[in-house]
SEZAFI-780621 format. One record per atom (N, C-alpha, C): residue number from 1; residue in one letter; atom name; z, x, y. Coordinates in Angstrom, 1 decimal. Example, Ala and Ser with C-alpha at 12.3 -4.5 7.8 and 13.67 -1.06 7.14 Angstrom:
BEGIN
ATOM    i  aa  at      c3      c1      c2
ATOM    1   A   N     7.8    13.2    -5.7
ATOM    1   A  CA     7.8    12.3    -4.5
ATOM    1   A   C     7.8    13.2    -3.3
ATOM    2   S   N     7.1    12.8    -2.2
ATOM    2   S  CA     7.1    13.7    -1.1
ATOM    2   S   C     7.9    12.9     0.0
This chain:
BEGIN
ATOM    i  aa  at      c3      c1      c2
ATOM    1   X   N     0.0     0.8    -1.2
ATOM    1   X  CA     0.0     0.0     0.0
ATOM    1   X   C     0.0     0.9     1.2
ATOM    2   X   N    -0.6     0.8     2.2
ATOM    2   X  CA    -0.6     1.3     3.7
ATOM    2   X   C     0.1     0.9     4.6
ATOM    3   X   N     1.0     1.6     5.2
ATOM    3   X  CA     1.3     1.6     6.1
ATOM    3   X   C     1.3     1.6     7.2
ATOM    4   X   N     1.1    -0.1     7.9
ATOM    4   X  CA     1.1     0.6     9.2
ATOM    4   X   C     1.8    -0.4    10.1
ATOM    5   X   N     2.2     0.3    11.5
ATOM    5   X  CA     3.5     0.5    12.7
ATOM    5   X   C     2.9     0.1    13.9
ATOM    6   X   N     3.8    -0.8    14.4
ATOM    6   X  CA     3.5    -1.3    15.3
ATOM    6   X   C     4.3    -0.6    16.2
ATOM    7   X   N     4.1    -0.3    17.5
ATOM    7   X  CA     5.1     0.5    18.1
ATOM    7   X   C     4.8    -0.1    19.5
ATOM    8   X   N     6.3    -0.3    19.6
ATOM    8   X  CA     6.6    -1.5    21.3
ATOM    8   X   C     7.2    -0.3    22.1
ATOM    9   X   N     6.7    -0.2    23.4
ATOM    9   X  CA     7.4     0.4    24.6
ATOM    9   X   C     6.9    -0.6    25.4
ATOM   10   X   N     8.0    -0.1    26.6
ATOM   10   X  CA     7.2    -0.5    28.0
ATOM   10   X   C     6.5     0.9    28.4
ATOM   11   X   N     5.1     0.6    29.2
ATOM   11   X  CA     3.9     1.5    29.1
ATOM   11   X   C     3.8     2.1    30.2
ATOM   12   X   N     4.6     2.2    30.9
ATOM   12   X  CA     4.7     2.6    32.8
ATOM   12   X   C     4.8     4.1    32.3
ATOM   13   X   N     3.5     4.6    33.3
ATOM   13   X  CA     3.2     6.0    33.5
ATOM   13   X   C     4.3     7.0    33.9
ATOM   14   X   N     5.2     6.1    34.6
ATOM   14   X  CA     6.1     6.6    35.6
ATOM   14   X   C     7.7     7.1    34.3
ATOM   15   X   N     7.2     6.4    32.8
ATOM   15   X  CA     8.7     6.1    32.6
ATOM   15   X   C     8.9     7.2    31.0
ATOM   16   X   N     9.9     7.7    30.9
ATOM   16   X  CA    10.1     8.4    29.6
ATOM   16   X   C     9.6     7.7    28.5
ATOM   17   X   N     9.7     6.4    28.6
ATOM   17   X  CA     9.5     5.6    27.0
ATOM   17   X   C     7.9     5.8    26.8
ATOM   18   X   N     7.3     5.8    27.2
ATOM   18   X  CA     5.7     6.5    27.2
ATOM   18   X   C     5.5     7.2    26.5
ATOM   19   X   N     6.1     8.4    27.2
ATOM   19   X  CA     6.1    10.3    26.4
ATOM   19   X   C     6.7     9.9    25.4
ATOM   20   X   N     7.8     9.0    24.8
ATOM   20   X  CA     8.4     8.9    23.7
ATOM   20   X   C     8.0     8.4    22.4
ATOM   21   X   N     7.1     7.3    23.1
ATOM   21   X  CA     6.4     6.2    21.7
ATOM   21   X   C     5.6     7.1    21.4
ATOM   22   X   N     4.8     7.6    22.5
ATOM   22   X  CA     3.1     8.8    22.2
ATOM   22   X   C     4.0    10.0    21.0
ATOM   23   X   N     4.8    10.6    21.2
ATOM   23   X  CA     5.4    11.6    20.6
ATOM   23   X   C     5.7    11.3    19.3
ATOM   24   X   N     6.4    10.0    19.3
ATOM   24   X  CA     6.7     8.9    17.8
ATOM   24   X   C     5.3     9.1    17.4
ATOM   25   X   N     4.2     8.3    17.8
ATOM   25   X  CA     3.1     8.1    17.1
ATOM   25   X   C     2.7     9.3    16.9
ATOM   26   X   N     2.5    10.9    17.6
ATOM   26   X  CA     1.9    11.6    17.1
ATOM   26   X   C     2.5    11.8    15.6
ATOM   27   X   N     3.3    11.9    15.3
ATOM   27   X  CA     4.5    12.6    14.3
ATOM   27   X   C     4.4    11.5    13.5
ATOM   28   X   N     4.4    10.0    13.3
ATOM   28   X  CA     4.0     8.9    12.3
ATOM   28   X   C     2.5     9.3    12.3
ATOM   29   X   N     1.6     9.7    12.7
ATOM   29   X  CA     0.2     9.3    12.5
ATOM   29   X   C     0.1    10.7    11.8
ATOM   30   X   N     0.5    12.2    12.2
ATOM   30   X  CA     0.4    13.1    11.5
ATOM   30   X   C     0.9    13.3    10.0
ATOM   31   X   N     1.7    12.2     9.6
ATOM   31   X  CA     2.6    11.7     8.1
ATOM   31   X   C     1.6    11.0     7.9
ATOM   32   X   N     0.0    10.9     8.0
ATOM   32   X  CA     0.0     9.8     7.6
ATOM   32   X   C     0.4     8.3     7.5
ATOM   33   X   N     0.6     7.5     8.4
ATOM   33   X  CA     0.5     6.7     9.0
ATOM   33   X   C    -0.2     6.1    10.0
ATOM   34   X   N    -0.5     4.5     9.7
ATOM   34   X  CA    -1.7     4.1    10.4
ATOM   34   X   C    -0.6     3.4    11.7
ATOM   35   X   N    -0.8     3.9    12.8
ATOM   35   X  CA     0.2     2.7    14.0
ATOM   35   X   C    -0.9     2.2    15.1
ATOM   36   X   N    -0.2     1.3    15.9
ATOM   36   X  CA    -0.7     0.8    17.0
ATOM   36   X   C     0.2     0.6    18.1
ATOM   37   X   N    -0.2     1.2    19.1
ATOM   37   X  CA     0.3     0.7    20.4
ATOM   37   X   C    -0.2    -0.2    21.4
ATOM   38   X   N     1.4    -0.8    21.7
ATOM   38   X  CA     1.2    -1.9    22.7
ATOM   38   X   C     2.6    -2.3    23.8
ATOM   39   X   N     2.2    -3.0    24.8
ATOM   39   X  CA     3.7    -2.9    25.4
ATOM   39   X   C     4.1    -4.7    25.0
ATOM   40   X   N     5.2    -4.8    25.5
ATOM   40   X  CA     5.8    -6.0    25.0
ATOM   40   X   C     5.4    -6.9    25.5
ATOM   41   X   N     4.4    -7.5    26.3
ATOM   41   X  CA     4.1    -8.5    27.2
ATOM   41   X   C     3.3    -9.2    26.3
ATOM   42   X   N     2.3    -9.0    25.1
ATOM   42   X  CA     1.9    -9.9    24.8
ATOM   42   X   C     1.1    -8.7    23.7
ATOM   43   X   N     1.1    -9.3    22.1
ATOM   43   X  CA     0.3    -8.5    21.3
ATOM   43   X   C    -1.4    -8.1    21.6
ATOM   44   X   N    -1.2    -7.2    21.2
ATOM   44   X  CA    -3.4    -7.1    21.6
ATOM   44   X   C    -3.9    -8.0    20.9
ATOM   45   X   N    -4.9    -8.6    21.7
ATOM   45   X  CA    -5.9    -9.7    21.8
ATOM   45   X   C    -5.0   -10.6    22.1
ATOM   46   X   N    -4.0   -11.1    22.6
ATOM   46   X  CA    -3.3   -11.8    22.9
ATOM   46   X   C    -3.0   -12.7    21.8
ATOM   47   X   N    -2.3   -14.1    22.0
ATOM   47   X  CA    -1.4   -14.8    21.1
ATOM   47   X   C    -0.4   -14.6    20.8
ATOM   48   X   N     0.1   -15.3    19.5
ATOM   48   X  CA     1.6   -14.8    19.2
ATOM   48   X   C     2.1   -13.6    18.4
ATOM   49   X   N     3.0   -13.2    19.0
ATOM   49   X  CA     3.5   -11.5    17.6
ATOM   49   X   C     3.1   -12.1    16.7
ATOM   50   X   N     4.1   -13.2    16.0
ATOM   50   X  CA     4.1   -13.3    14.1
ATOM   50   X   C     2.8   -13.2    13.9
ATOM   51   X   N     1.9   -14.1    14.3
ATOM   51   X  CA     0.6   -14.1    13.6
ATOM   51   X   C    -0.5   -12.8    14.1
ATOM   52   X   N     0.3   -12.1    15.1
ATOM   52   X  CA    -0.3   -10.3    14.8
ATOM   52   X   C    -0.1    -9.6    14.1
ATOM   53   X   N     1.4    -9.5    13.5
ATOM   53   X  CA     2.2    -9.1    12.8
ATOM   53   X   C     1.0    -9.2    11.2
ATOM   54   X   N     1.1   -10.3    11.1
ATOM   54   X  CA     0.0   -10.9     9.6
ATOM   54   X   C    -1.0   -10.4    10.0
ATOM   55   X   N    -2.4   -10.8    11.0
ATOM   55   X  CA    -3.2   -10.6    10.9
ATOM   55   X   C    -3.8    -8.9    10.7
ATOM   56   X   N    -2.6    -8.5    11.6
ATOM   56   X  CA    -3.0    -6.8    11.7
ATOM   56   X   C    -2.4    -6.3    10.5
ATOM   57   X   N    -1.7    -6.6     9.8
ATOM   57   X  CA    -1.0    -5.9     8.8
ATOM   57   X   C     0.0    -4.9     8.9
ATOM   58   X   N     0.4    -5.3     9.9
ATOM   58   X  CA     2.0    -4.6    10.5
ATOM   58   X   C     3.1    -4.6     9.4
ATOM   59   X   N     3.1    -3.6     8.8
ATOM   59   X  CA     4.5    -3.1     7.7
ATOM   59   X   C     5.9    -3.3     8.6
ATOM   60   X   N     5.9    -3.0     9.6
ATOM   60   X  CA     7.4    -2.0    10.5
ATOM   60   X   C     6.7    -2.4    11.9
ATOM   61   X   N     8.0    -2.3    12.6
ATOM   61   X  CA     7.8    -2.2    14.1
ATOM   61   X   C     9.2    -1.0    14.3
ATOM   62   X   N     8.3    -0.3    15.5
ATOM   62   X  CA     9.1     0.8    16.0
ATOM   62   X   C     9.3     0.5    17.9
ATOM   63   X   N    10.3    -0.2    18.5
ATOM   63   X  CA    10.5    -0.6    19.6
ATOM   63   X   C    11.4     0.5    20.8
ATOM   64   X   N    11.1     0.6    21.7
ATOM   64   X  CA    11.9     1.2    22.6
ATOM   64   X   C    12.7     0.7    23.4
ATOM   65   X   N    13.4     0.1    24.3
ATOM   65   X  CA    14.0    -0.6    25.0
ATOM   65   X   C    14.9    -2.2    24.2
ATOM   66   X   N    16.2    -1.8    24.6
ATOM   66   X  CA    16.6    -3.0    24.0
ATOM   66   X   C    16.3    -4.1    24.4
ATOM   67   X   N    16.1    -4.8    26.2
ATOM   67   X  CA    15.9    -5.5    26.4
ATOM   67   X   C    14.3    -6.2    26.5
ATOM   68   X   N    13.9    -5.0    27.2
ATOM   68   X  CA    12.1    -5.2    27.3
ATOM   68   X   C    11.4    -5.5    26.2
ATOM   69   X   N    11.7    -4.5    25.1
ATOM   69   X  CA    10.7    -4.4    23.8
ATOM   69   X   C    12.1    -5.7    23.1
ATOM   70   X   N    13.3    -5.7    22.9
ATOM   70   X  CA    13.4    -6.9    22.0
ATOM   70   X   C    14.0    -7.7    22.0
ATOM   71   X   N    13.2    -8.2    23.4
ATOM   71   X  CA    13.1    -9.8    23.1
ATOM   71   X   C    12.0   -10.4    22.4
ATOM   72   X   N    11.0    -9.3    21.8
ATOM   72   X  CA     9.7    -9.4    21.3
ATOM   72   X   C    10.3    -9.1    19.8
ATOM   73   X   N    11.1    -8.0    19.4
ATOM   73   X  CA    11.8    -6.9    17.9
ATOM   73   X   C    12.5    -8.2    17.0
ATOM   74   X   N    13.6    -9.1    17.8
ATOM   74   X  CA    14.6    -9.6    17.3
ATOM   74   X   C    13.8   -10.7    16.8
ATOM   75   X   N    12.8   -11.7    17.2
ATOM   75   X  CA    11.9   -12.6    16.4
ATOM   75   X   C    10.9   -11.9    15.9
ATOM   76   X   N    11.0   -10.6    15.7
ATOM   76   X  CA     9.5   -10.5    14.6
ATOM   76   X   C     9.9   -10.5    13.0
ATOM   77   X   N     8.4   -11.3    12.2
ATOM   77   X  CA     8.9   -11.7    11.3
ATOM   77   X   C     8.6   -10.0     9.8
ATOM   78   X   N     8.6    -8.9    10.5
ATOM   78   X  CA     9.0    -7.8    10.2
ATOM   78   X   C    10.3    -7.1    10.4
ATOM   79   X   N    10.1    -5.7     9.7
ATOM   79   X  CA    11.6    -5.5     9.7
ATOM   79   X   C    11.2    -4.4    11.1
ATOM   80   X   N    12.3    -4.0    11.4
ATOM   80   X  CA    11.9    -3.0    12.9
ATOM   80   X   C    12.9    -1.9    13.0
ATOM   81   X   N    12.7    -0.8    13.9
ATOM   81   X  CA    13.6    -0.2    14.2
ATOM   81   X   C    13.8     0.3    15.6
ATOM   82   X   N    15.1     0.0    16.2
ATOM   82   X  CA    15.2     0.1    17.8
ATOM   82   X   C    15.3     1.0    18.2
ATOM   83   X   N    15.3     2.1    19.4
ATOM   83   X  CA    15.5     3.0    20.1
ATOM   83   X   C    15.8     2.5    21.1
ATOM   84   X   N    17.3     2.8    21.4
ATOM   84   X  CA    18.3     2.0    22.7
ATOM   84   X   C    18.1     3.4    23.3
ATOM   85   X   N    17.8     3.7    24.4
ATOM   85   X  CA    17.9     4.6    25.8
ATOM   85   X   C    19.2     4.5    26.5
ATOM   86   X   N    18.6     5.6    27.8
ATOM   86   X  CA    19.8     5.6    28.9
ATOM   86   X   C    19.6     4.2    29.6
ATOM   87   X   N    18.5     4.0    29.8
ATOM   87   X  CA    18.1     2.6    30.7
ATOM   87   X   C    19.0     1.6    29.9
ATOM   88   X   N    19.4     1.3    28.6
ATOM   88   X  CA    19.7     0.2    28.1
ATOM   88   X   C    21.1     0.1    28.4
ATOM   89   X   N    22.1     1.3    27.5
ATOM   89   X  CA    23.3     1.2    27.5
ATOM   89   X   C    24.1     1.9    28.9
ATOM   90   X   N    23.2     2.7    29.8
ATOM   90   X  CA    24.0     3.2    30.8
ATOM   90   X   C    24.0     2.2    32.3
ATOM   91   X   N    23.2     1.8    32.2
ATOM   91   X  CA    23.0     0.4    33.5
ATOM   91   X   C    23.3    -0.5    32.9
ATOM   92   X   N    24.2    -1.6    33.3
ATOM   92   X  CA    24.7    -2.6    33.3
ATOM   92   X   C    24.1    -3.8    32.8
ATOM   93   X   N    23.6    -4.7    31.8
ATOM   93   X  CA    22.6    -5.8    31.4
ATOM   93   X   C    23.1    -6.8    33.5
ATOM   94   X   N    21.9    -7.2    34.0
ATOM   94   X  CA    22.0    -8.2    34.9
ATOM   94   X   C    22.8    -9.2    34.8
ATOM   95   X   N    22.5   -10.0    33.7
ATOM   95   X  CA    22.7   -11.3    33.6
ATOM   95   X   C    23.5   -11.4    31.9
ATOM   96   X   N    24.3   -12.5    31.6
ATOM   96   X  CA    24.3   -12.3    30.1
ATOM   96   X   C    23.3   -12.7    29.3
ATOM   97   X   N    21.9   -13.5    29.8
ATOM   97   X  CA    21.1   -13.4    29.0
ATOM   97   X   C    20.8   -12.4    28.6
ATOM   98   X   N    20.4   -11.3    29.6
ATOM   98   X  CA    19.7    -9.9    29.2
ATOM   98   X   C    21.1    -9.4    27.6
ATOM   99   X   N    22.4    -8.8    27.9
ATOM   99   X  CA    22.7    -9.0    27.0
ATOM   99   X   C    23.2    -9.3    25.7
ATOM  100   X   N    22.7   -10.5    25.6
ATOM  100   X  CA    22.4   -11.3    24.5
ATOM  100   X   C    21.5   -10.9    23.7
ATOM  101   X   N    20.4   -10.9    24.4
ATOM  101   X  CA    19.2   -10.7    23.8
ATOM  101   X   C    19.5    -9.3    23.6
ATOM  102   X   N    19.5    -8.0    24.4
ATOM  102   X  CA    19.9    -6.5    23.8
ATOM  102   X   C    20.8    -6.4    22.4
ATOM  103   X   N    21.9    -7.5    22.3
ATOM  103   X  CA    22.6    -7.5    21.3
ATOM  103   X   C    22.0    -8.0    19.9
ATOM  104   X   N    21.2    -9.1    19.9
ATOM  104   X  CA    20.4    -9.9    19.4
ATOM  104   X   C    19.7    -8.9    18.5
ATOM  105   X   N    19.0    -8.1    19.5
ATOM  105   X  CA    17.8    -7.3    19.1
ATOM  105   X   C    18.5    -6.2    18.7
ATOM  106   X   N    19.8    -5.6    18.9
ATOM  106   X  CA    20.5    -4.4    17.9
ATOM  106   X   C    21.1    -5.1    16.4
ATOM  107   X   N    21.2    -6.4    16.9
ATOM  107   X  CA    22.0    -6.5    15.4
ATOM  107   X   C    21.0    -6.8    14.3
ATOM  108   X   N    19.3    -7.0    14.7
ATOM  108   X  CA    18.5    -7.1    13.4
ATOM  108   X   C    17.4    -6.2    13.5
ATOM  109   X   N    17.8    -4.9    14.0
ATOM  109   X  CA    16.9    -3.8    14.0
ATOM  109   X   C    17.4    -3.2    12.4
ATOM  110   X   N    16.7    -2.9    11.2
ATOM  110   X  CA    17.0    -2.4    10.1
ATOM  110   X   C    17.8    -0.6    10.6
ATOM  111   X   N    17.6    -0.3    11.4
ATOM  111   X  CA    17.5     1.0    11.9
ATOM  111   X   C    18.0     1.3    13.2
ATOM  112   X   N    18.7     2.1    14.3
ATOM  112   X  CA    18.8     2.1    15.9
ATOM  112   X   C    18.7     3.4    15.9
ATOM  113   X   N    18.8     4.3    16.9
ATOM  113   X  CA    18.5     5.4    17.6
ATOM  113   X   C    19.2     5.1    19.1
ATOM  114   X   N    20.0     6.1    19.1
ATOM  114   X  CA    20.9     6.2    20.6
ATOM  114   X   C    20.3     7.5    21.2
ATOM  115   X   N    19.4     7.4    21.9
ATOM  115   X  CA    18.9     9.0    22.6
ATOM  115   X   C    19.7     9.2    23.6
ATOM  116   X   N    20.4    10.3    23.7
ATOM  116   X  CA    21.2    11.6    24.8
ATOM  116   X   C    21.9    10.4    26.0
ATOM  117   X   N    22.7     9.4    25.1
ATOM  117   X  CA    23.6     8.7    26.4
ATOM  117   X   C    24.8     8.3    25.4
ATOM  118   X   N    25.9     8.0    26.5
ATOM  118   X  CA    27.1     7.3    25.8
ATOM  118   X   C    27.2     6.1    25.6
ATOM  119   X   N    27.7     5.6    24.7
ATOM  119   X  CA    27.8     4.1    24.4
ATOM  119   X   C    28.5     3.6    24.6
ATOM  120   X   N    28.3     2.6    25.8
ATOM  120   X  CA    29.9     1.9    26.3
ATOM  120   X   C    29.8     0.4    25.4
ATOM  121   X   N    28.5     0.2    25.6
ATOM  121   X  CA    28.8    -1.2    24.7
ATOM  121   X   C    29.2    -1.5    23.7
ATOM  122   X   N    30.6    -2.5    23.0
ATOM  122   X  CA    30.6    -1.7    21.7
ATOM  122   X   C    29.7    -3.2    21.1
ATOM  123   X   N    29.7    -3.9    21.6
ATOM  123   X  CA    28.9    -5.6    21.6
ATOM  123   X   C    27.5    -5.2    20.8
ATOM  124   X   N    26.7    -4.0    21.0
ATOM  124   X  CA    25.7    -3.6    20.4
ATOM  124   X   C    25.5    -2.9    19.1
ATOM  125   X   N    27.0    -3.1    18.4
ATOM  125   X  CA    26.8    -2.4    17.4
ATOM  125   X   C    26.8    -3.7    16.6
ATOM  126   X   N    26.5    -3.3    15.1
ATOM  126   X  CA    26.1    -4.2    13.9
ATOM  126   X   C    26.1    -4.1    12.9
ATOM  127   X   N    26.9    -2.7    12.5
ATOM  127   X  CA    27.5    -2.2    11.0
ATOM  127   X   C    26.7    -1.9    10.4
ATOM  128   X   N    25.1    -1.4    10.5
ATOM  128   X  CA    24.4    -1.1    10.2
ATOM  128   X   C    24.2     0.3    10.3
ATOM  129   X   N    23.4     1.5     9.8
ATOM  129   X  CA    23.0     2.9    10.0
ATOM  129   X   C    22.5     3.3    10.9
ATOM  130   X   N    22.8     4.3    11.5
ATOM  130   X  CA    22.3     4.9    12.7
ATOM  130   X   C    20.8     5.9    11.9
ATOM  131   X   N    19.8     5.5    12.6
ATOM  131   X  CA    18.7     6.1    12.2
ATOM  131   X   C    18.0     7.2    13.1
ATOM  132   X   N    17.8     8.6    13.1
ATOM  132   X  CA    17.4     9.5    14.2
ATOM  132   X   C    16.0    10.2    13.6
ATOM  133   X   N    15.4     9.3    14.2
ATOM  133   X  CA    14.1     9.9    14.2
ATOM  133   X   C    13.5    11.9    14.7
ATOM  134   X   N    13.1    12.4    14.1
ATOM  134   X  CA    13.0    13.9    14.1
ATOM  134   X   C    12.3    14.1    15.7
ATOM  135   X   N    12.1    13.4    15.8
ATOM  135   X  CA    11.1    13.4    17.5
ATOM  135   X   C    12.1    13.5    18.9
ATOM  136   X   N    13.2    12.8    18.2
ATOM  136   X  CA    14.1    12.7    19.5
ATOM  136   X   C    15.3    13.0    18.8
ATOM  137   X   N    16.1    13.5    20.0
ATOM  137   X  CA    17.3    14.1    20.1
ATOM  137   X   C    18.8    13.2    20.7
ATOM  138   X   N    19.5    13.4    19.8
ATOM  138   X  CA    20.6    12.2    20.1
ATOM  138   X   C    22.2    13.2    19.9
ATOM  139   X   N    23.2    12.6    21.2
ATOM  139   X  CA    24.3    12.9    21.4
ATOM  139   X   C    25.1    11.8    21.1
ATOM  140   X   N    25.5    12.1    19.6
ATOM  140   X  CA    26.5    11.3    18.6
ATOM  140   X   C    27.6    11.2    20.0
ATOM  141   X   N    28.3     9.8    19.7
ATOM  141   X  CA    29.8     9.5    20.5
ATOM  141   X   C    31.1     9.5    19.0
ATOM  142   X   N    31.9     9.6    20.1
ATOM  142   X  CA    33.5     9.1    18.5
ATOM  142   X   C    33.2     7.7    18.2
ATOM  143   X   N    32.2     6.7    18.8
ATOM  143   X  CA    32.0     5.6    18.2
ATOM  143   X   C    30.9     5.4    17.2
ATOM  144   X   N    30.4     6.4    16.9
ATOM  144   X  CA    28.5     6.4    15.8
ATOM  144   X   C    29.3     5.9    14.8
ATOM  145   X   N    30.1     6.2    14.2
ATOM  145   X  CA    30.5     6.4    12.6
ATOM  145   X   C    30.4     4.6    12.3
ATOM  146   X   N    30.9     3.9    13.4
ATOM  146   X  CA    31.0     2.5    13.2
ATOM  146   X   C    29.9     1.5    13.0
ATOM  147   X   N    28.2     2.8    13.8
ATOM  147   X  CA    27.0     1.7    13.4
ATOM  147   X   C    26.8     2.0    12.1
């Protein structure tokens, strides 16, 4: 069976999550793996994720941003894995929707990744394994042991 990854950032030229999904993809695509990039606003060719998800043959999704990328992560009807940033846990969620949804989308990521920030939230954790992708670099807290 083939593998292949869907990989959610937000796509702003201006922003780390760029250089980071491209970096993911080089490193999945050089393993052999088939991925696609897209930002969260709407699957390519538009319509709904689920029925991208099937039609394209999406195995996995690989998301950046808790709140941006999953509000799209937390309803896909694949399994995913998140990469929470500085943007997520070190600025404040606005509103409690936004943190709902960030929580939402950590508690059914199969996988998370905390890149180079502290974790104040502890609302984002979900007794699940902390997953570190070889591409990025992560500064464990005294609270890891508990994802």
């Amino acid at each position: 069976m083939d593998v292949r990854v869907l990989l959610l950032s937000p796509l702003n030229k201006r922003s780390g999550n760029l250089a980071t999904i491209q970096r993911i993809r080089h490193e999945l695509e050089a393993g052999g793996l088939d991925c696609v990039l897209s930002g969260p606003d709407h699957p390519p060719g538009g319509g709904d994720w689920n029925d991208y998800i099937r039609d394209a043959g999406i195995s996995v999704a690989v998301g950046i941003h808790a709140f941006k990328c999953g509000i799209v992560l937390k309803d896909l009807s694949c399994p995913y894995i998140l990469i929470v940033g500085g943007t997520d846990v070190n600025g404040a969620p606005e509103n409690g929707c936004q943190e709902d949804v960030m929580t939402q989308a950590v508690r059914g990521a199969g996988g998370r990744s905390f890149t180079e920030v502290d974790i104040p939230y502890k609302t984002l954790y979900s007794g699940k394994r902390l997953i570190n992708p070889s591409t990025l670099s992560t500064k464990p807290t005294s609270g890891d042991d508990e994802v």
